[in-house]
N, C-alpha and C positions, 0 to 999 in steps of 0.2 A: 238349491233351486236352479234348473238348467238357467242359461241365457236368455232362449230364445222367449223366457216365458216371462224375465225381468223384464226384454228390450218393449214386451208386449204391452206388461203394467205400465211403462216409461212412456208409450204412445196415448194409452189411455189418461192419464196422466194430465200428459200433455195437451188433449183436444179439452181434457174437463177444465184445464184453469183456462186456456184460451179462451172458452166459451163463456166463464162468470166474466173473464178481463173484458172480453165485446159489452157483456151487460154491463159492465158499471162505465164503459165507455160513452155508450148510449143510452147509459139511464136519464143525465140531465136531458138531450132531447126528448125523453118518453116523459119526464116530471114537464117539463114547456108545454108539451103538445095536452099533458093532462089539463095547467092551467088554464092556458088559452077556450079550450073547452068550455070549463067551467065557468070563464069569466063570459065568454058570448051565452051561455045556457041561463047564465042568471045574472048576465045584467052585472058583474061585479071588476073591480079591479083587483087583481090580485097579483102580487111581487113576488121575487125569489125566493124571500122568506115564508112564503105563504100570511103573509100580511094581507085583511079583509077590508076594502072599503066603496063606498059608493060613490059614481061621478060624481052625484049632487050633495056628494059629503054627509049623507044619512047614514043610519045604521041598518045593517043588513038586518033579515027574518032570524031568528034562533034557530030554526031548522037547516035555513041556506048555511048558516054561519057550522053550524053541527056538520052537513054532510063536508062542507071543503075542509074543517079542520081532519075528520074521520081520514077525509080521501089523504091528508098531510103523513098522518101517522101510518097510515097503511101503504103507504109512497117508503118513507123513513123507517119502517121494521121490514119491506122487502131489500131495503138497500145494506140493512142488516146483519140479514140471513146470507144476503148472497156473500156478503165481506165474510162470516162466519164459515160459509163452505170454502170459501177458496182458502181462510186460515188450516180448517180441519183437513184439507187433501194433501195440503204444505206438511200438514205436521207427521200424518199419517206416512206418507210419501219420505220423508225424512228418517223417518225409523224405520220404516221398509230398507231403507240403504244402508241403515246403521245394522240393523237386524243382520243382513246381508254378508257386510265386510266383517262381524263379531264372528259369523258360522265359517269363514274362509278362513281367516285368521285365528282364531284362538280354538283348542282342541278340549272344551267346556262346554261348547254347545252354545245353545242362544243366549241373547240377552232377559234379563226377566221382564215379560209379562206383565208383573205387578206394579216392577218400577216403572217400565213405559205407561200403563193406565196411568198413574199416580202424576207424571209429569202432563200428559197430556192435559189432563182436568185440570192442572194448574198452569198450564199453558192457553187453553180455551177461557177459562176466568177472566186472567188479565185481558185476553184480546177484547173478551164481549165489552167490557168495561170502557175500554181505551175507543170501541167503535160507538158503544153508547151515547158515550160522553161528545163525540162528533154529532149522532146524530140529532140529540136532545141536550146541548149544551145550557140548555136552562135550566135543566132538571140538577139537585145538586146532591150528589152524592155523600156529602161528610154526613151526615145527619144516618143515613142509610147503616154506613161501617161502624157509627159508634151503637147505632142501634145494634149492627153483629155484632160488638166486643161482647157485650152486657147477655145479646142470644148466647154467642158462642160459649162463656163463660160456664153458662148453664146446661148448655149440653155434653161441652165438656167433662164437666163432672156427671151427668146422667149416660154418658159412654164411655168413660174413663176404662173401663176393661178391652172394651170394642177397639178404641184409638190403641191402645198400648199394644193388641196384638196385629192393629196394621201396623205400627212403626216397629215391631219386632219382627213382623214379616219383611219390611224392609231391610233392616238390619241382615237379616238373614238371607236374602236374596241378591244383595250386594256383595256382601261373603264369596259369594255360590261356593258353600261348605257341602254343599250336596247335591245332586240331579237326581231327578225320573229315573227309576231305574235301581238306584243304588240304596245298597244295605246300611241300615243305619240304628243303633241300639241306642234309645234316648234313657240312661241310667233307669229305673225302676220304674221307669213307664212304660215301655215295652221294645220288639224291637221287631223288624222286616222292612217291605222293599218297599220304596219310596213310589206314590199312584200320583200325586199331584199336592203343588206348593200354591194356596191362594192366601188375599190378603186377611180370611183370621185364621189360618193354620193347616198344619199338614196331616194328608190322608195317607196311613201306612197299612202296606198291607201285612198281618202277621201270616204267617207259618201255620199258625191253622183256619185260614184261607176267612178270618175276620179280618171287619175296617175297622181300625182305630185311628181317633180324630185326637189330631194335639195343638193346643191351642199356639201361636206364636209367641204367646206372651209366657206361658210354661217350658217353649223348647229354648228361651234364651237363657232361665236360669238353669236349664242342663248341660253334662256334661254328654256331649254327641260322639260317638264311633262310628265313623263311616266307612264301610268297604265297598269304593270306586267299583262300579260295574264295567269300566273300562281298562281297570289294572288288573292284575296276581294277586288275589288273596289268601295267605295262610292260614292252615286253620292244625293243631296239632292233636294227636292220638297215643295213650298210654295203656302201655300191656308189662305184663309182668313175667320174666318167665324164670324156670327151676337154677339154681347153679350150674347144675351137671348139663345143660344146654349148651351150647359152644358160642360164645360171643360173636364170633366171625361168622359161622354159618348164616346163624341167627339175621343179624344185619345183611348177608345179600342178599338169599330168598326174600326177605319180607320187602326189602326194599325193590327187587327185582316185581313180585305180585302187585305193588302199589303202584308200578310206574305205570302199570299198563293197564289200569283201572279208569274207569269212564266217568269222565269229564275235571281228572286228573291231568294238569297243565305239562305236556312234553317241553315246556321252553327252560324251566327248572327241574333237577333233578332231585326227587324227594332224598329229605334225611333220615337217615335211622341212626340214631346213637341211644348210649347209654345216659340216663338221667342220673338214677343214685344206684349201687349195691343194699339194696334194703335191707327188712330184716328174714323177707320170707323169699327175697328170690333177688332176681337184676330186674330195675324196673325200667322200662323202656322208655323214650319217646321217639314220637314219629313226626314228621313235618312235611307238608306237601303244599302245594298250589293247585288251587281251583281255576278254570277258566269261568265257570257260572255260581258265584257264591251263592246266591239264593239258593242253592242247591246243596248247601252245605250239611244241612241234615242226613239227605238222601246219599251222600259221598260219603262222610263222616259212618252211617251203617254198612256201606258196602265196604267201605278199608280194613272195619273190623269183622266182617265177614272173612275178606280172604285173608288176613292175618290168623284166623280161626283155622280156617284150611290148608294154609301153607304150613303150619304147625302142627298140624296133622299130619300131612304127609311126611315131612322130614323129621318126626319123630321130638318134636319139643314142647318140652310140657310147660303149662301154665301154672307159676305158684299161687298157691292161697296162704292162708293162714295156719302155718303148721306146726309142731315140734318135734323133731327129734329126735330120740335117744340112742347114741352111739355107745354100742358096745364093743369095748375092746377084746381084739379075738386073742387066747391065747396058743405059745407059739406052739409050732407041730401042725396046726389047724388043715385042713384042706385048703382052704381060701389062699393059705400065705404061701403054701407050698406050690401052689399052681401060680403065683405072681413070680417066685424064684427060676420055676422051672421056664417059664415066656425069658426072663432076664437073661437067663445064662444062655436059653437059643440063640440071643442076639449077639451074648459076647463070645460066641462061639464064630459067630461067621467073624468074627474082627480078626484080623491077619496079625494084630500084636501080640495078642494073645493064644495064639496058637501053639505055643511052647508049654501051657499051662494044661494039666492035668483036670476033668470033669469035679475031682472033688475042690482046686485051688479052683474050678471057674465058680461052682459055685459060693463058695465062699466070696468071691469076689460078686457076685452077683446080690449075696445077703447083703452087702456093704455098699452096694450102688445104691443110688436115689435121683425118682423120678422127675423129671420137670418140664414144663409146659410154658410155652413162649405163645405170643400174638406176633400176627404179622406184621413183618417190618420190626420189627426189638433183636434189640441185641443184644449175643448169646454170650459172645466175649470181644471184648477191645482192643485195639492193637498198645501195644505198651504196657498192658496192664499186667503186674504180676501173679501167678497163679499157679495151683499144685494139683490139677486136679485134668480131665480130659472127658470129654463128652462121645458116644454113641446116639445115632439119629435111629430114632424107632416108630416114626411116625413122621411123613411132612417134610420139608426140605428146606435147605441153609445155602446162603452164597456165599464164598470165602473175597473178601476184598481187600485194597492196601492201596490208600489214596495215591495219586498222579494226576500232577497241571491241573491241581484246582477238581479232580471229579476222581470220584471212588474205583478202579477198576477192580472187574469181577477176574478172580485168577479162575474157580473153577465150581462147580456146583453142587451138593453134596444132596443123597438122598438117604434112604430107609437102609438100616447097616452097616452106612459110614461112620467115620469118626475124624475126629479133629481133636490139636491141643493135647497129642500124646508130648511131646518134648518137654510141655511145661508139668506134666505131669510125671515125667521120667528123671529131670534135669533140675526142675523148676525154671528154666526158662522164663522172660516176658513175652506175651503173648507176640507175635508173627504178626499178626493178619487181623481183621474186624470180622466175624460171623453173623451172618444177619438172617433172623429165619424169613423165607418165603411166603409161607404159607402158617399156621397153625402149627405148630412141630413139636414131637414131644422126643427128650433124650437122656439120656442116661450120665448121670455125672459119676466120675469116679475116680475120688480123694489118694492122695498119699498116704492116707490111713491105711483104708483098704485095700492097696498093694504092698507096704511095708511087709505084714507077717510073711505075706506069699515068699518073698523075693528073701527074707531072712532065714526060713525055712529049707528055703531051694537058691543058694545063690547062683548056681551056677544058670538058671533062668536069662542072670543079669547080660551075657555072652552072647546067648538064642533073641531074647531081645532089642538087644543093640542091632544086631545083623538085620532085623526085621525093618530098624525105623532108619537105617543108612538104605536099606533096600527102597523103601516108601521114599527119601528125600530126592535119590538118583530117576526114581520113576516124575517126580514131583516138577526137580530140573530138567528132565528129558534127557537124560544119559548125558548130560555137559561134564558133570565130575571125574576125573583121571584114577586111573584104579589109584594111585599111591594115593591120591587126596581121600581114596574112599577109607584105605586104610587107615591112613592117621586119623582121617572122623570119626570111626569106629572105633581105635581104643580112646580117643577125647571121651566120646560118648560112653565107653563103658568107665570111666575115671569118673564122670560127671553122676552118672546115677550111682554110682557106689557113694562118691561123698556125699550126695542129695539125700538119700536113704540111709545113711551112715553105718555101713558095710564094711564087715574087712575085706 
């Protein structure tokens, strides 16, 4: 509430207790000026206390005595009321200020409602009581309260339902477990957005646009979910898709179409990961934040909308419930001959193998085996020992070799490269860490599968040396001296002879 509209109720205020303080100021002269009145009107003496009696010590008329006692008590219930309004503007006026500093200060919103009625009427009780008892100290009240124990006893138990869900609305209101506004699922009693909290219970609104009324006394023995209308609330999504779908792609398209779905929260970044590897495909989940969760329905079908569509366009299909039966091809087939004949394209462009003849490639090509990395895995380790050397036929790799604490990149490998010839010529431990980029698929190829070659045709062993001293001086940048290159070269042809166990 602006200022200017507090400073205004604070004036108002102010003239209304001024104006009851004047009257109870000047009420004894307006109770004098009544007596006086009365006593010249009819002839009577009458004192402070409104005590009746006659000069000549008679007894007054029953009538006369009726109207001055009448005019007493109608003196004594305006002196009352006016005590009672300047208590209620006090009290009123007081929680206005309390209300006030509760909404500047705390980020909950106001004070309740229920608890201010509740203290008020027990606030207004005692006063009337305490002003009673001034004005009619004759009057005695014990008699009065035990008569309420015995009332109240009895109503008690005839509202026992009633009471239990105002003191539960209290409870609950004190909490402030929840606001106007906010999403709240009360276990199997139902759930949507909160319309208003009174003393027997709360009105929610469901999701299909009914009121349902819960009593305070039933929302205490529930278990409550609340999703703040003033926070990020998650809500999560499961899809399932085929093997043969690429895990990587998968996760940033989907994740890419969800971000920028409407009234999908830009302050977090939705998740897409893997849940399980099931039985009929990779099952997904998704996680996002809403800015307007009451909306959750309407979000929750548009996510799976564009996950429908994004899936479509980049060609990924949705598993169901499938079997099946894989038949092994036998060899010769079309299928295996067109997989050999891609293989040996690639180990044809490879500069090591360049000495080998189309039928030792393809052989060597039968004897390669395929394999497929995630981003970020690694392909091989530095130190590790190993017999075998890879070809990059898809996707890309960074060659690194830690320094001061951080990984440095020596050089980047793409589609036709190859790495881990030494450890596969030498056996060598691996040089370097390899770590694929992106998705990358490559070609391994064992000591097995060069052994016949090089047994068959040693003199290979000559032509390939010359190739991997050529690749190491292009590697160092021409730093090596011809004699160092020579002596590497026959080290190197010494090294794969006894590796391959050669005469």
């Amino acid at each position: 509430m602006p200022s200017s509209e507090l400073q205004k109720k604070a004036i108002y205020f102010l003239i209304f207790v001024v104006f009851l303080a004047l009257l109870l100021i000047f009420f004894p002269a307006i109770e004098d000026s009544i007596r006086t009145f009365m006593s010249a009107r009819f002839g009577l003496v009458i004192d402070e206390k409104w005590s009746i009696s006659m000069p000549d010590g008679g007894r007054p008329e029953t009538m006369i005595e009726t109207s001055v006692n009448l005019a007493s008590n109608i003196l004594r219930i305006l002196q009352i009321l006016i005590w009672m309004a300047l208590v209620v503007a006090i009290v009123r006026f007081v929680f206005f200020l309390f209300r006030q500093t509760v909404s500047r200060n705390a980020a909950e919103g106001e004070a309740s409602s229920l608890l201010k009625t509740v203290l008020s009427i027990v606030i207004y009780i005692v006063a009337f009581f305490i002003i009673f008892q001034t004005q009619f100290p004759d009057v005695q009240l014990g008699p009065l309260f035990t008569g309420s124990t015995i009332i109240g006893i009895v109503v008690g138990l005839a509202l026992q339902d009633t009471l239990g869900n105002l003191f539960a609305g209290l409870a609950l209101q004190a909490d402030q477990s929840f606001q106007v506004g906010d999403v709240i699922s009360i276990g199997s009693l139902g759930n949507g957005v909160v319309e208003s909290v009174s003393w027997r219970g709360v009105k929610i609104r469901t999701f299909q646009n009914k009121l349902l009324v819960i009593s305070n006394a039933a929302m205490g023995k529930e278990a409550i979910e609340v999703a703040p209308k003033t926070g990020l609330n998650a809500r999560l999504i499961f899809f399932t898709t085929l093997y043969s779908a690429s895990p990587a792609n998968t996760a940033i398209h989907v994740r890419e179409a969800i971000r920028l779905s409407e009234n999908v929260s830009q302050k977090l970044r939705p998740i897409v990961r893997i849940k399980a590897l099931g039985t009929d495909g990779i099952d997904w989940e998704v996680k996002y934040w809403l800015n307007d969760y009451s909306k959750y329905n309407d979000s929750d079908a548009l996510i799976r909308q564009r996950i429908w569509y994004v899936c479509q366009r980049e060609k990924i299909g949705f598993a169901f419930p499938t079997r099946t039966v894989h038949i092994e091809p036998q060899s010769g087939e079309t299928g295996a001959d067109e997989i050999v004949n891609t293989i040996a394209e690639h180990l044809n462009r490879v500069s090591v193998f360049t000495p080998l003849s189309d039928e030792e490639i393809e052989r060597l090509a039968k004897a390669s085996i395929s394999r497929i990395y995630a981003p970020g895995e690694a392909i091989v380790r530095m130190g590790q020992k190993g017999s075998s050397m890879f070809v990059v036929t898809r996707g890309s790799v960074k060659v690194q070799i830690p320094e001061n604490d951080y990984q440095k990149t020596l050089v980047t490998l793409s589609q036709n490269d190859f790495f881990g010839e030494r450890s596969l010529l030498t056996g060598e431990p691996r040089s370097a860490n390899v770590i694929a980029i992106e998705e990358t698929e490559v070609l391994r190829i064992d000591k097995n599968a060069l052994k016949p070659i090089l047994e068959n045709n040693p003199n290979l062993v000559e032509s390939i040396s010359e190739l991997i001293e050529e690749r190491k001086v292009v590697i160092n940048k021409g730093e090596d001296k011809p004699t160092d290159r020579n002596t590497s070269k026959k080290g190197a042809i010494r090294s794969i002879r006894k590796f391959f166990g050669l005469q």
